[in-house]
C-alpha positions in Angstrom: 39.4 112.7 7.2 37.0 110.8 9.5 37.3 107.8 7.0 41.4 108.0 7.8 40.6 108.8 11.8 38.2 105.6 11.5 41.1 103.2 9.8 43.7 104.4 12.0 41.4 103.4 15.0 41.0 99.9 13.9 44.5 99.4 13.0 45.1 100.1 16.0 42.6 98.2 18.0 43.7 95.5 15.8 47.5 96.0 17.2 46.0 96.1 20.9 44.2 93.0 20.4 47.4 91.1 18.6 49.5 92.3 21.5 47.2 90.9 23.9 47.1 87.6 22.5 50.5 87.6 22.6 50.7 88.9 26.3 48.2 86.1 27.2 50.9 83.1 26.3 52.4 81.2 28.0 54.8 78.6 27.1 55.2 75.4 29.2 56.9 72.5 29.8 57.1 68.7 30.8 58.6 65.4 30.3 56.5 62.3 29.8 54.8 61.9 33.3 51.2 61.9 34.2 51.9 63.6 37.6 52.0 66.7 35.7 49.3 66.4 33.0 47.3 68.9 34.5 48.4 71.5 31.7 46.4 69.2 29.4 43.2 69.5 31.4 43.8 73.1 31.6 44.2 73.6 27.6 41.6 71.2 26.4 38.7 72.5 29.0 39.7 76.0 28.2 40.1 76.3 32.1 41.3 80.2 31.9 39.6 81.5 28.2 42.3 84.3 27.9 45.2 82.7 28.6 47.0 80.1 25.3 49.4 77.7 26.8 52.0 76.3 24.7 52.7 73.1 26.1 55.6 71.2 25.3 57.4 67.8 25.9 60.8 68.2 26.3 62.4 64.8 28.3 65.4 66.5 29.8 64.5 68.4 32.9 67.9 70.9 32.3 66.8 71.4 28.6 63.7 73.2 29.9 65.6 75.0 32.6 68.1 75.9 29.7 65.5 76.8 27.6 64.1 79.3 30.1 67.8 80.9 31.0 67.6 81.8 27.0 64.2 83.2 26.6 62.8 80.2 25.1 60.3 79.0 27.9 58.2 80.5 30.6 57.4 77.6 33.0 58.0 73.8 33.6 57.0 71.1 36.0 59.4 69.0 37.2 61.1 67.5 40.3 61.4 70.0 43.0 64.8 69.9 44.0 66.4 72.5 41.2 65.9 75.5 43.5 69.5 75.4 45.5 71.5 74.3 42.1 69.7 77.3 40.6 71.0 79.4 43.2 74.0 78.3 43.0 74.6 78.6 39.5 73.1 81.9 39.2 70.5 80.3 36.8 67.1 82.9 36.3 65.0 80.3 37.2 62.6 80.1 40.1 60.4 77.2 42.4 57.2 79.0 42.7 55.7 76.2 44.2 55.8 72.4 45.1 52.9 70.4 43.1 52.8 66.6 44.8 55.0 64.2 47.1 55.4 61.0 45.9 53.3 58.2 48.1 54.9 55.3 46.3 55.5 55.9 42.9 59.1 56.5 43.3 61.1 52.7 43.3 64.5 51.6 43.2 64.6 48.5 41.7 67.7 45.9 41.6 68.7 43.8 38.9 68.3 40.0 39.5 70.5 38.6 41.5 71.4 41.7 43.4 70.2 41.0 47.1 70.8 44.1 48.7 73.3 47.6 48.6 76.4 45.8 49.5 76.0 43.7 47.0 76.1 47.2 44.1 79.4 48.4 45.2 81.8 48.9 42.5 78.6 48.6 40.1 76.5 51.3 38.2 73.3 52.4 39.5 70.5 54.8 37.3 69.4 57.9 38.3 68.8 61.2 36.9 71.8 63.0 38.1 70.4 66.5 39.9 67.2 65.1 40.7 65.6 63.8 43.6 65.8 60.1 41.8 69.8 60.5 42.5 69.2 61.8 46.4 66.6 58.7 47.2 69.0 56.1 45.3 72.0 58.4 48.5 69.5 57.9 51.2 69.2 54.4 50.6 72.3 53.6 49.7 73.7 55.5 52.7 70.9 53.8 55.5 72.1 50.2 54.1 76.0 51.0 54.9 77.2 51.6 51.5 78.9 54.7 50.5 77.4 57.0 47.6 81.3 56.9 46.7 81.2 53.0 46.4 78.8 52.8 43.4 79.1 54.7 39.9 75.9 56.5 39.3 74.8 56.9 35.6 72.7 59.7 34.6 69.7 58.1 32.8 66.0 59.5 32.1 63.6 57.0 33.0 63.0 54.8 29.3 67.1 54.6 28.9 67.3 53.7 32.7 64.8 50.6 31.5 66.8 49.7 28.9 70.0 49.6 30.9 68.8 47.8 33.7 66.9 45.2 31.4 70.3 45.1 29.4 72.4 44.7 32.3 74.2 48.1 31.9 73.0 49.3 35.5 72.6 47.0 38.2 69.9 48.7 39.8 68.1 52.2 38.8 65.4 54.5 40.7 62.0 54.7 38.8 58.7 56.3 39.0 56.1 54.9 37.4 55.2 53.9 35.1 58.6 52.9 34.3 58.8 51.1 37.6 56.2 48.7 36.9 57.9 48.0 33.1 60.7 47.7 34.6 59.5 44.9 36.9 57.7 43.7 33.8 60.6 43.5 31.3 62.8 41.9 33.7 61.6 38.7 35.7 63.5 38.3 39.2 64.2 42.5 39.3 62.9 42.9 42.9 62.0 46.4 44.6 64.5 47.7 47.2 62.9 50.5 48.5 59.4 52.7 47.9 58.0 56.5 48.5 55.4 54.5 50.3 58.3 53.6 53.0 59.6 55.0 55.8 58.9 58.0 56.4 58.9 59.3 52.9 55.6 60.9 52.8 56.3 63.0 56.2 59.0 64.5 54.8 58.0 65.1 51.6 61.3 65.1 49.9 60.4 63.4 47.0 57.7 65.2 45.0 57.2 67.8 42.3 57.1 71.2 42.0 56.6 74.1 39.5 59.3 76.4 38.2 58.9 79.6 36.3 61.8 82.0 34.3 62.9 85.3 36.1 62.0 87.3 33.1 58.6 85.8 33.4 58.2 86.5 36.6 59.7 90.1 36.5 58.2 91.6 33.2 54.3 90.0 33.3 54.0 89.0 37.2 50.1 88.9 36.0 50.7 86.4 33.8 52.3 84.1 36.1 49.9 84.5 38.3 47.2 83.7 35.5 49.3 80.5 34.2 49.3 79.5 37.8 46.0 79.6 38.1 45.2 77.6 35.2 47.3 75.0 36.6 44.9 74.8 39.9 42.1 74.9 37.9 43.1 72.0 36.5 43.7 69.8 39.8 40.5 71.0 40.9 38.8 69.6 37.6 40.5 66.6 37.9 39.6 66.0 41.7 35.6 66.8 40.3 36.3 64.4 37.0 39.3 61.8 37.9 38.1 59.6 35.3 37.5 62.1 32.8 40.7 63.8 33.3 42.7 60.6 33.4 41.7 60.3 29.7 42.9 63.4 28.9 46.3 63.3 30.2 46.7 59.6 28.7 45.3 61.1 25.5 48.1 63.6 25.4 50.7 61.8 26.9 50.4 58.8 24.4 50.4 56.6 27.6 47.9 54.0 27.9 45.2 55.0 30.8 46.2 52.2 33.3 49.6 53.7 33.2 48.1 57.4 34.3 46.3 55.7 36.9 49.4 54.1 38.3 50.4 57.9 39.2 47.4 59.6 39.9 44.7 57.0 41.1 41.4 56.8 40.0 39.2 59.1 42.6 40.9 62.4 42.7 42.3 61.3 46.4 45.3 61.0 48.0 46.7 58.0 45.7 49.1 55.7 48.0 50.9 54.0 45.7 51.0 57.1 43.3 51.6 60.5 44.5 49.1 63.2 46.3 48.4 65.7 44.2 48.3 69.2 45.8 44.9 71.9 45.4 45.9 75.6 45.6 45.8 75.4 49.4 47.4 72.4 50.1 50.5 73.9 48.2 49.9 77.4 50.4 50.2 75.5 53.5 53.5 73.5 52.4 55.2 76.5 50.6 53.7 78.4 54.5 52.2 81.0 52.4 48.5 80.4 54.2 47.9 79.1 57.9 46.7 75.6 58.5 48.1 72.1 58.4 48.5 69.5 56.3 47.1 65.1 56.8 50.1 62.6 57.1 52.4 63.9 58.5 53.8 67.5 56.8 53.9 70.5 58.4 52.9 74.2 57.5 56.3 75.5 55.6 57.7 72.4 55.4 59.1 73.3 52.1 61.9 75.1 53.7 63.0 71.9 55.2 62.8 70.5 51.7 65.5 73.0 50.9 67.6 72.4 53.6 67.9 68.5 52.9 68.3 68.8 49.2 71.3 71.3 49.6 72.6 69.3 52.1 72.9 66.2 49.4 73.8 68.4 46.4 77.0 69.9 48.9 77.8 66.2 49.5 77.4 65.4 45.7 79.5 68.2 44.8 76.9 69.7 42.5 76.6 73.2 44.5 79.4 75.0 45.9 78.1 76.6 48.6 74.7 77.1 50.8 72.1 79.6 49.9 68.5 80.9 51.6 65.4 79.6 50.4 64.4 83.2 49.4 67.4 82.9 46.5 65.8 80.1 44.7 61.8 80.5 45.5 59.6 83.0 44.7 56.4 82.9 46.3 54.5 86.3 44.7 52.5 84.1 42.0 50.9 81.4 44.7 50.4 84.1 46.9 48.4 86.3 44.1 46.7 83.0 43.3 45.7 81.8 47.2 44.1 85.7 47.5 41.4 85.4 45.0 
């Protein structure tokens, strides 16, 4: 009898332990950028011990959000203006918070022998259609007198958009880099229209990345979240200790040569203009306004709700939402807030 009481014990132990393994995954997403390698750092320093990210690399920014409606993904990084289209569409998906504002790395680049936005009207232009690539390539178009009616914008990601503008398909495209530069590269007398680095693009912030996580995920293992986010912290603040360690490690995983991570992120852990800034734990607090305090060039505690404001704004003009929505239907704030109270 004790020798059956003894079995059953383990068996079960063994069970606990199985399901806590499994509890304690999280599955993750990204397309090819270094601005969002951090989930590398995390994994291969073994930043949380009890917590196994599955990290993939899925190109397509609305695969991963698709992915996640179906069960299939927890979390992705990527561009942080999905929130309102979420919302809109009724998609479980959540911004739980904003990662990095460009400084630079964001470019829109014309073919040779374009001079200027009159001269694209009529013409196709790259962009990745419901991302913020598509609202700078409006905002530019729009300050140099030419209608986002005028051109014909073709939904690219960023290795097809080189191909096409080197080919001659598009006529000018909007790149971060690295593609930018291999853009500029592949294509003698391409010249650079506009930069993150301009005007005002830092203050507002509008440009950037952010961090989205599935409803169910959220909902059913709010613990988790909060672990996953913290793993993804843990990681910027290892790389702001070990740039040049962590630089490797992201290029290692990425498959991109290190001078192109360092075109993004910089070499010192700093604020990289000419890359992007990448955000600590409190710097996103203070831009999400989930912790007092303010933040250098420019942005403002909360500013994130302007962020929402502009990008529904330019997805009502672009026709990709069909009505306005609070920020409150497309963020959810509980993980950074679990994260900022340790």
């Amino acid at each position: 009898m004790r020798l059956i009481t003894t079995l059953l014990l383990s068996a079960g132990l063994c069970l606990a332990t199985l399901s806590a393994h499994a509890a304690d995954t999280a599955r993750v997403s990204l397309f090819s950028w270094p601005g969002y390698g951090f989930w590398f750092i995390a994994k291969e320093k073994n930043l949380v011990p009890d917590l196994d990210l599955e990290i993939s690399v899925i190109e397509d920014p609305y695969e991963s959000f698709s992915l996640m409606t179906s069960g299939g993904l927890d979390v992705t990084s990527s561009t942080a203006e999905y929130g309102p289209i979420a919302a809109d569409k009724n998609v479980p998906v959540k911004l739980v918070t904003y990662t990095n504002p460009s400084y630079g790395t964001d470019k829109i680049i014309l073919a040779p022998g374009v001079k200027g936005a009159q001269d694209l009207k009529g013409k196709s232009v790259a962009v990745l259609e419901g991302g913020l690539t598509q609202i700078f390539m409006g905002i530019w178009l729009e300050q140099n007198g030419v209608s986002i009616k005028d051109v014909k914008f073709t939904n690219l990601i960023m290795d097809d958009a080189v191909g096409a503008l080197v080919g001659g398909d598009v006529q000018a495209a909007e790149f971060w880099e690295p593609f930018g530069s291999h853009a500029l590269e592949a294509l003698p007398g391409a010249t650079v229209a506009a930069t993150s680095a301009q005007g005002g693009w830092i203050e507002t912030a509008l440009l950037g990345d952010g961090m989205y996580m599935s409803d169910a995920f959220l909902n059913d293992q709010p613990a988790l979240a909060e672990k996953t986010m913290q793993a993804y912290f843990k990681a910027v603040d290892y790389w702001k200790a070990h740039p040049a360690e962590g630089n490797q490690i992201i290029a290692k995983a990425l498959g991109f040569p290190l001078a192109d991570v360092e075109k993004v992120l910089g070499k010192d852990g700093k604020i990289y203009k000419g890359g992007i800034w990448v955000f600590d734990a409190q710097q996103a607090g203070r831009f999400m306004g989930v912790v007092p305090g303010e933040l250098p060039l420019g942005q403002s505690n909360g500013q994130m709700a302007k962020h929402w404001q502009t990008t529904t704004d330019w997805w009502l003009k672009f026709g990709l939402i069909e009505q306005r929505h609070p920020i409150e239907d497309g963020v959810n704030l509980a993980p950074l807030k679990a994260v900022l109270a340790q």
